[in-house]
C-alpha positions as a Markdown table, in Angstrom:
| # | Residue | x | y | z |
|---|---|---|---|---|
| 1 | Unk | 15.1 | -1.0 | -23.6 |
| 2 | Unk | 17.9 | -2.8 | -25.5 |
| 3 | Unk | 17.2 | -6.3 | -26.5 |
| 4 | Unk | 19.0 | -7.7 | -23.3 |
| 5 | Unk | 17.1 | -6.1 | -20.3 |
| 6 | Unk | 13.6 | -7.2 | -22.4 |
| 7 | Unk | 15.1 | -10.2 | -21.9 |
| 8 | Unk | 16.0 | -10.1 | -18.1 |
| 9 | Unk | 12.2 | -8.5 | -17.6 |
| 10 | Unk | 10.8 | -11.9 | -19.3 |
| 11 | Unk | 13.0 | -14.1 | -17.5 |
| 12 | Unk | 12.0 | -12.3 | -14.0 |
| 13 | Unk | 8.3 | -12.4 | -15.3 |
| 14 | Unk | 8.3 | -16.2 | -16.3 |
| 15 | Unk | 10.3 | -17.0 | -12.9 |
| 16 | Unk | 7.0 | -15.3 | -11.2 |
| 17 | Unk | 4.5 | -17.1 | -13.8 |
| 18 | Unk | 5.6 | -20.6 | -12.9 |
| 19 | Unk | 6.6 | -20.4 | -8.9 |
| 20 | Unk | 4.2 | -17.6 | -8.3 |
| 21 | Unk | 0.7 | -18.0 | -8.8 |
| 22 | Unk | -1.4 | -16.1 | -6.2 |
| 23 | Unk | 1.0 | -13.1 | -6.8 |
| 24 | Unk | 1.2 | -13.5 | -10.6 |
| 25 | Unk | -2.5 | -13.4 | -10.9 |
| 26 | Unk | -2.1 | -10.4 | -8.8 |
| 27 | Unk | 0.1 | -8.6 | -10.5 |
| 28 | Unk | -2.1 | -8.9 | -13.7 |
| 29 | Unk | -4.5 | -5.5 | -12.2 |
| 30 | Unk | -1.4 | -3.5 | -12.0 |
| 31 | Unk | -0.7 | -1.1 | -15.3 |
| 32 | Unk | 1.3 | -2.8 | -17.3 |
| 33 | Unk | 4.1 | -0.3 | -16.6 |
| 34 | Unk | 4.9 | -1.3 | -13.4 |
| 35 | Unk | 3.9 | -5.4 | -14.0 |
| 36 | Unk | 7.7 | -6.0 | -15.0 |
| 37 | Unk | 9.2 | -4.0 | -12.2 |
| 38 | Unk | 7.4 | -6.7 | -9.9 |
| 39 | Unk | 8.8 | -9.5 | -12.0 |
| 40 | Unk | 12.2 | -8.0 | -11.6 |
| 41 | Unk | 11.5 | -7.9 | -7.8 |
| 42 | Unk | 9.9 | -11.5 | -7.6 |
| 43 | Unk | 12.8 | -12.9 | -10.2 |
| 44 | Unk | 15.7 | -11.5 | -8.0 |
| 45 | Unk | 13.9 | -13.2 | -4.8 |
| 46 | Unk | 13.0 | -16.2 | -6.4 |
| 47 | Unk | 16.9 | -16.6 | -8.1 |
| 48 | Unk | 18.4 | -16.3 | -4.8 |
| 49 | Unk | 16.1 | -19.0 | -3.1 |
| 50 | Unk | 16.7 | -21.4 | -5.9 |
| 51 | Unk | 20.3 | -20.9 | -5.9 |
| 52 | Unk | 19.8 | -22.1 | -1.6 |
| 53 | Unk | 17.1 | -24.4 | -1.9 |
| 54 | Unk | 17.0 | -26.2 | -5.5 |
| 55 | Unk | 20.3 | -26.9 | -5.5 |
| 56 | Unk | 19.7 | -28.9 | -2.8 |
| 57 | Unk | 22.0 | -32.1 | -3.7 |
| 58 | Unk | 25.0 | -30.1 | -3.4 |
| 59 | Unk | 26.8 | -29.2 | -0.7 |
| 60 | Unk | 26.3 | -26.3 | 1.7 |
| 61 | Unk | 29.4 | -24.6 | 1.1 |
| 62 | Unk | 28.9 | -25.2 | -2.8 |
| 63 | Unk | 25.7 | -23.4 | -2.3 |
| 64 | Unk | 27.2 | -20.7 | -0.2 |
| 65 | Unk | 29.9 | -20.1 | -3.3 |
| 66 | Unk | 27.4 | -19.9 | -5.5 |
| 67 | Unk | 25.1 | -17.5 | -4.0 |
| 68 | Unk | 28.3 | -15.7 | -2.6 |
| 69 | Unk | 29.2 | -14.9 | -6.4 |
| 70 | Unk | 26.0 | -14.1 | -7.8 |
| 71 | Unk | 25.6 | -12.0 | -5.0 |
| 72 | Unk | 29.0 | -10.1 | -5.9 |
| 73 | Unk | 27.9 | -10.3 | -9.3 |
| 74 | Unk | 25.1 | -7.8 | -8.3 |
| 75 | Unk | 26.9 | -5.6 | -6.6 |
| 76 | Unk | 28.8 | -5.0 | -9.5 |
| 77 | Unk | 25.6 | -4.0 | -11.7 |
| 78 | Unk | 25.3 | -1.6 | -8.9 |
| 79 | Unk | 28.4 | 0.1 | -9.0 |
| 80 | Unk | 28.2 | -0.1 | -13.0 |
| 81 | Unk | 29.8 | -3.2 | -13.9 |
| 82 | Unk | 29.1 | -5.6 | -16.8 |
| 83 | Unk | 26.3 | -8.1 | -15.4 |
| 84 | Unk | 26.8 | -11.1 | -17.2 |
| 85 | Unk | 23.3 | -12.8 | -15.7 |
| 86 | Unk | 19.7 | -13.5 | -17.6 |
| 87 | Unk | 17.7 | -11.6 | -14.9 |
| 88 | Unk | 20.0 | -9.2 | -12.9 |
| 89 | Unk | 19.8 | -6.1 | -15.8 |
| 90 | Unk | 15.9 | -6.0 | -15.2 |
| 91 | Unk | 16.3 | -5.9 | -11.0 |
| 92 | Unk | 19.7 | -3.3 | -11.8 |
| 93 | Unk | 17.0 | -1.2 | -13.9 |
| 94 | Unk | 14.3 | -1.4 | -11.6 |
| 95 | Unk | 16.3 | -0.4 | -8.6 |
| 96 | Unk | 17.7 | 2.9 | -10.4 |
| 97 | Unk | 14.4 | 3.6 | -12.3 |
| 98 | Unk | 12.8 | 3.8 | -8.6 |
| 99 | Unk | 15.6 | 4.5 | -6.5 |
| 100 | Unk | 15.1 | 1.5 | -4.0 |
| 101 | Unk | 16.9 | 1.4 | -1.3 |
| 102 | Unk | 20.3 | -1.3 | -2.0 |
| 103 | Unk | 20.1 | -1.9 | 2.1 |
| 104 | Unk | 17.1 | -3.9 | 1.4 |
| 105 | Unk | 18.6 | -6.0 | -1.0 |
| 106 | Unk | 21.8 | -6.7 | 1.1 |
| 107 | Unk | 19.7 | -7.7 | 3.7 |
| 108 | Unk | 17.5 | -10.3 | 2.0 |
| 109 | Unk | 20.6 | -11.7 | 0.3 |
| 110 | Unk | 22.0 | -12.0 | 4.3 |
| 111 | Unk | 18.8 | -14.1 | 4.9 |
| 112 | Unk | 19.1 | -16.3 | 2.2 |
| 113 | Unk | 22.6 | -17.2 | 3.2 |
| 114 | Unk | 21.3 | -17.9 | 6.6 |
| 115 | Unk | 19.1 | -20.8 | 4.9 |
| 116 | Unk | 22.2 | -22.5 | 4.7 |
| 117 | Unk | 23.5 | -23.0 | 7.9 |
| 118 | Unk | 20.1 | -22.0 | 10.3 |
| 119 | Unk | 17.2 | -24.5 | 10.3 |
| 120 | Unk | 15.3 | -23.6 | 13.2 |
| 121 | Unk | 14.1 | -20.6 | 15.7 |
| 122 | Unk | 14.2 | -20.7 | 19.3 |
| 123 | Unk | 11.7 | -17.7 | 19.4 |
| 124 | Unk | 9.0 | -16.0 | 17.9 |
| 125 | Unk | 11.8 | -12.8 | 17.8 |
| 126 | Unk | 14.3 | -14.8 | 16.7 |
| 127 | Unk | 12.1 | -15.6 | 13.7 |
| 128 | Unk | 10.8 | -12.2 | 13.3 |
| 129 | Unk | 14.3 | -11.4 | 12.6 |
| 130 | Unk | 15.0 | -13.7 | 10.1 |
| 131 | Unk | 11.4 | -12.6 | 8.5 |
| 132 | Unk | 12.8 | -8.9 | 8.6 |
| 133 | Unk | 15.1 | -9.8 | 5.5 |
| 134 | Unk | 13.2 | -12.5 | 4.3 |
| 135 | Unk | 9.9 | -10.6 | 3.9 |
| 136 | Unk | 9.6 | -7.8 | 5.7 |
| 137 | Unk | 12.2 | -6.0 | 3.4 |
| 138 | Unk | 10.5 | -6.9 | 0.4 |
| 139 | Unk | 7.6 | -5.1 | 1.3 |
| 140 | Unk | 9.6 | -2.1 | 1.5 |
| 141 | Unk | 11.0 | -2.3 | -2.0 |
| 142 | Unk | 7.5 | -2.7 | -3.4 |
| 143 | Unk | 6.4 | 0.3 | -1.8 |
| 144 | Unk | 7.9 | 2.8 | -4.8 |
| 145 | Unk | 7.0 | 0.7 | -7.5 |
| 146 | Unk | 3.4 | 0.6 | -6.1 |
| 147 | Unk | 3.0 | 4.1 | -5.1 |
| 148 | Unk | 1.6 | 5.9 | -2.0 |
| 149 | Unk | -0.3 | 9.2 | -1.1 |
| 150 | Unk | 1.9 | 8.5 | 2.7 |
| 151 | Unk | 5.1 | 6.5 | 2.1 |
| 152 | Unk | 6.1 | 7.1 | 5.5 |
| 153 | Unk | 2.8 | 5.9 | 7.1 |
| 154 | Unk | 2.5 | 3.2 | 4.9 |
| 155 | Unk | 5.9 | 1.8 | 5.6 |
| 156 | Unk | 5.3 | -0.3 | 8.4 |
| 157 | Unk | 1.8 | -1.4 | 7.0 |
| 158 | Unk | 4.0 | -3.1 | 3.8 |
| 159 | Unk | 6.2 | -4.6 | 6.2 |
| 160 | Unk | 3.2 | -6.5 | 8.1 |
| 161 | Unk | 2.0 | -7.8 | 5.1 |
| 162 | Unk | 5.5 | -9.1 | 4.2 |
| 163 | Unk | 5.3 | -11.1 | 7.7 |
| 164 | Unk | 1.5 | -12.0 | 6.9 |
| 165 | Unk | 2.7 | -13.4 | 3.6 |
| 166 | Unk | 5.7 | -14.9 | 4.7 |
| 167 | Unk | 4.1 | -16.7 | 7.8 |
| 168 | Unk | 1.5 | -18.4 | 5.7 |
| 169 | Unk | 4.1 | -19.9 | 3.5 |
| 170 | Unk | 5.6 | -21.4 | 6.8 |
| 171 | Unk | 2.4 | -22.7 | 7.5 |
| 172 | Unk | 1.0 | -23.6 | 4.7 |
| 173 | Unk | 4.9 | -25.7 | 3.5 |
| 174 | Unk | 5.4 | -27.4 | 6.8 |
| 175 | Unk | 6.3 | -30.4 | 5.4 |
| 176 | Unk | 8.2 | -28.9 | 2.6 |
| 177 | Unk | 10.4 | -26.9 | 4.9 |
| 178 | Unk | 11.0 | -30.5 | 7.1 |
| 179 | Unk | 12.0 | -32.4 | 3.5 |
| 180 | Unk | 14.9 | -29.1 | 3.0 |
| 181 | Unk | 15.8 | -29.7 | 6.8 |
| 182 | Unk | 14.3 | -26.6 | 8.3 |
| 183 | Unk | 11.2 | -25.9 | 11.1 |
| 184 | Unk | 10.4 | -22.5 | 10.6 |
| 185 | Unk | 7.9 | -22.8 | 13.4 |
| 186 | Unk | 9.5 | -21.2 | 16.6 |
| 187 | Unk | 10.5 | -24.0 | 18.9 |
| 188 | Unk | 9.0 | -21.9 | 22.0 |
| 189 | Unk | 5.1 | -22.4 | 20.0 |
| 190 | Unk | 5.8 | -25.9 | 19.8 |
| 191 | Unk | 6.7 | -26.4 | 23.0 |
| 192 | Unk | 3.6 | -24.2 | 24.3 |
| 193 | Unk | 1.7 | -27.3 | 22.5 |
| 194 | Unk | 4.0 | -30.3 | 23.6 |
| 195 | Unk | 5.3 | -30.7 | 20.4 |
| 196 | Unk | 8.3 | -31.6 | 19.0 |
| 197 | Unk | 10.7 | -31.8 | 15.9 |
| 198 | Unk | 10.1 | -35.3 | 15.8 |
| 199 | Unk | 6.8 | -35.4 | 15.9 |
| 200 | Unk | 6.6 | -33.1 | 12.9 |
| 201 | Unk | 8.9 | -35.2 | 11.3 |
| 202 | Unk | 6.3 | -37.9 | 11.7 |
| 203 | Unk | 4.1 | -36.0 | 9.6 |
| 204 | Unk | 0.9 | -37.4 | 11.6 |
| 205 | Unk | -1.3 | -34.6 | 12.2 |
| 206 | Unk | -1.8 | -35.0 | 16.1 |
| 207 | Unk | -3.9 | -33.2 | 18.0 |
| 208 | Unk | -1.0 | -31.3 | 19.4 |
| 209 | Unk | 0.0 | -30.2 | 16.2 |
| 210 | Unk | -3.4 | -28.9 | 14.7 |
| 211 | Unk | -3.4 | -27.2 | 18.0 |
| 212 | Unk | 0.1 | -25.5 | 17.0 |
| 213 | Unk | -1.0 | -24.5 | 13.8 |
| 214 | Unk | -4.8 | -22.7 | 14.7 |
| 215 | Unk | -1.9 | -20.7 | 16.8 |
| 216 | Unk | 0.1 | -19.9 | 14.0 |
| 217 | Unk | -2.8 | -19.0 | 11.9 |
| 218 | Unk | -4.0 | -16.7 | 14.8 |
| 219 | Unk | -0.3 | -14.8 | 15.1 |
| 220 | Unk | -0.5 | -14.3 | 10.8 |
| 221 | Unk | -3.5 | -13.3 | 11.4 |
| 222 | Unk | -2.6 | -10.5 | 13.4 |
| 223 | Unk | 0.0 | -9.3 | 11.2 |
| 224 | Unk | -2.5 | -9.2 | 8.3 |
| 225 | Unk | -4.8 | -6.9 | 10.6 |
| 226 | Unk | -1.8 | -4.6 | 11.2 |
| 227 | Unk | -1.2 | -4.7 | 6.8 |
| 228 | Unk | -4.7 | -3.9 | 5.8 |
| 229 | Unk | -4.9 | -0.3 | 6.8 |
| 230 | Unk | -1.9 | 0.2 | 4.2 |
| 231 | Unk | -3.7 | -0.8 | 1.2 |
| 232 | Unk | -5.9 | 2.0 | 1.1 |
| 233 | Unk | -2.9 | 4.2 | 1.0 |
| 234 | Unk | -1.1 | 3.0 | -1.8 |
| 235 | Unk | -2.3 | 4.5 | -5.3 |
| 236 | Unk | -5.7 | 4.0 | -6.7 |
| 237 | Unk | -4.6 | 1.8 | -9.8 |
| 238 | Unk | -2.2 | -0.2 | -7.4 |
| 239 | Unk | -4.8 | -1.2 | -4.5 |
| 240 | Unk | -7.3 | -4.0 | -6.7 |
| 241 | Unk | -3.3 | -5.7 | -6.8 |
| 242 | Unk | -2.7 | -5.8 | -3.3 |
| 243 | Unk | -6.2 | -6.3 | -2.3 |
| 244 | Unk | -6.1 | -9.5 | -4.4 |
| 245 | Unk | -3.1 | -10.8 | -3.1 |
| 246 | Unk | -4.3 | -10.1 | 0.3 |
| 247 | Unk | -7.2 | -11.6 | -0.2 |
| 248 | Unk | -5.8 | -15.0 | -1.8 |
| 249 | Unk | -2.8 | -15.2 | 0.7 |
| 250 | Unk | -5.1 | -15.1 | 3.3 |
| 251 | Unk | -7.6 | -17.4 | 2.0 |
| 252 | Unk | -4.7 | -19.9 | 2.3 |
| 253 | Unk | -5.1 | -19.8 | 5.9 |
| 254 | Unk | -8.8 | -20.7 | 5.8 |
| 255 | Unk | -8.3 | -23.6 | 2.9 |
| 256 | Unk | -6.1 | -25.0 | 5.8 |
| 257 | Unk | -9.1 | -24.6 | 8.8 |
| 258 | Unk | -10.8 | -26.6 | 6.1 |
| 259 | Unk | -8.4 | -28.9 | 6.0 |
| 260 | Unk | -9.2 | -29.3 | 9.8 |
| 261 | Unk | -5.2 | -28.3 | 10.5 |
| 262 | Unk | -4.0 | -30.5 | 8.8 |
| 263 | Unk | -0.8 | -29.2 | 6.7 |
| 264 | Unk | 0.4 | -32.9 | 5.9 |
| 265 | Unk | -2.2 | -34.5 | 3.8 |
| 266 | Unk | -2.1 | -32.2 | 1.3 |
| 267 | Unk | -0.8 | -28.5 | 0.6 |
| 268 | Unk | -3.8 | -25.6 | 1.3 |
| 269 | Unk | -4.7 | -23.7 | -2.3 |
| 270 | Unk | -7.1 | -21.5 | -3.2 |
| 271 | Unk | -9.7 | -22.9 | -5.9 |
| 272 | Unk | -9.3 | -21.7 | -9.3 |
| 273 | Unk | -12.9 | -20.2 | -9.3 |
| 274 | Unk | -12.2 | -18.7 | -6.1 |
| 275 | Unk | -9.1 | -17.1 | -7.2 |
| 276 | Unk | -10.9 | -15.5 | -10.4 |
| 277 | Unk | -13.9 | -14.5 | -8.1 |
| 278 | Unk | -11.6 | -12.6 | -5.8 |
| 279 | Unk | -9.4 | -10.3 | -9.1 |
| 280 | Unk | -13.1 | -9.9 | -10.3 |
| 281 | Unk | -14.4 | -8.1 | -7.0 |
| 282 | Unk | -11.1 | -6.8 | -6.3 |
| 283 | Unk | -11.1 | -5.0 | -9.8 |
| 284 | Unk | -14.6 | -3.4 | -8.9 |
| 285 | Unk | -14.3 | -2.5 | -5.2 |
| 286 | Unk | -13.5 | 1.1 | -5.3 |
| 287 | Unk | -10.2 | 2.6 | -4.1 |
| 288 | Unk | -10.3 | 3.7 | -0.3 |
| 289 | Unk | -12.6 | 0.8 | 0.3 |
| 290 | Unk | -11.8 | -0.5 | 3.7 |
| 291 | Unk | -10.2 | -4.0 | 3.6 |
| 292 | Unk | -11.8 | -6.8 | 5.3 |
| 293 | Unk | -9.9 | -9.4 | 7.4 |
| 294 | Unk | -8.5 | -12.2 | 5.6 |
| 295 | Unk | -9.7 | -15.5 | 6.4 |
């Protein structure tokens, strides 16, 4: 590689280092051939939120602009043109070295632009659609880089754990979400517990509302029950990755039952020692092994 796309891999892989911690750690059982095609992925996800969400003091329609343009900017690299861009050579190079599907790209890019001007869900399908770009999509263009003995069959299995990932961060960053303006929470499970926007806005954790979210933990739940059966299929050296990740994502949903539902007095982590224990086992547990359920 020429000096420049080393340089877009380590930009994508310090991007995932710092904002990406369960995943990072993940990432770390993979061969080391295919660790920088998941910083690329990661670092071309994690750009596109920051360009929506830590640029938050500017307008909307500033933010549109700029994620409009840097949005063009890859298209460009995809029809050939000079990329100007610290971190959009290593996703152009990943894309072409694995062929990944540019549909899947347009349509997270769609998604983030929807963060600008959609900041809540009627339904749980309404969300599910936003989720299809937002996640679901980005389980699809891991599937290549990790590898299958079925890509067909594990498909929708890597789209489910895109959901099951996805829905824990809406969980887990309730009060995150409510400080950027959004409820990612459908409004048709809040209102199934009496609660409302302002009440989350409150940020008291009412009866109602730990109610709410032992629902929500149930509903990710299920879409990690419909993921694990895809694990196994991936390749041998890729499944102690995905196992981990599994694993610690869903352990995010039982640091908040400890947390006796409560998603405002602090934000739900794995313990460090936990975290190692779980890449240790992971590592050792031979490929094919059945997954268990995350909790």
């Amino acid at each position: 590689m020429d000096i420049d796309l080393t340089a877009a891999y380590e930009r994508c892989r310090e991007l995932h280092r710092r904002h990406g911690r369960t995943y990072y750690l993940a990432t770390k059982l993979l061969p080391a051939w295919k660790r920088r095609h998941v910083h690329a992925l990661y670092g071309f996800t994690r750009y596109a939120d920051e360009i929506v969400d830590q640029t938050w003091e500017l307008p909307a329609d500033e933010r549109a602009r700029r994620l409009s343009e840097w949005s063009d900017a890859f298209v460009g690299g995809l029809r050939g043109e000079a990329v100007d861009d610290p971190l959009l050579p290593a996703v152009l190079h990943t894309i072409a070295v694995f062929d990944l599907d540019v549909d899947d790209f347009a349509t997270f890019l769609r998604c983030m632009a929807m963060d600008l001007t959609v900041d809540r869900y009627a339904t749980y399908d309404d969300l599910l659609d936003y989720m299809e770009g937002s996640a679901a999509v980005i389980g699809t263009m891991m599937l290549p880089i990790l590898g299958s003995r079925d890509p067909a069959a594990a498909r929708e299995p890597a789209r489910q754990l895109g959901f099951a990932f996805q829905l824990t961060n809406f969980i887990r960053d309730v009060a995150e979400d409510l400080d950027r303006g959004r409820v990612y929470l459908p409004e048709s499970h809040l209102g199934r517990f009496d609660v409302t926007r302002a009440d989350l806005e409150r940020r008291q954790a009412t009866p109602q509302i730990k109610e709410l979210i032992r629902y929500e933990i149930g509903v990710a739940r299920e879409h990690y029950a419909a993921a694990a059966p895809g694990i196994v299929m991936l390749e041998p050296a890729s499944q102690a990755c995905m196992r981990t990740a599994y694993a610690l994502y869903g352990g995010i949903l039982g640091e908040i039952e400890a947390n006796d539902y409560d998603v405002f007095a602090q934000r739900a982590t794995v313990p460090n020692r936990r975290r190692a224990a779980v890449a240790v086992r992971s590592l050792l547990t031979r490929p094919g092994t059945p997954v268990p359920m995350a909790a």
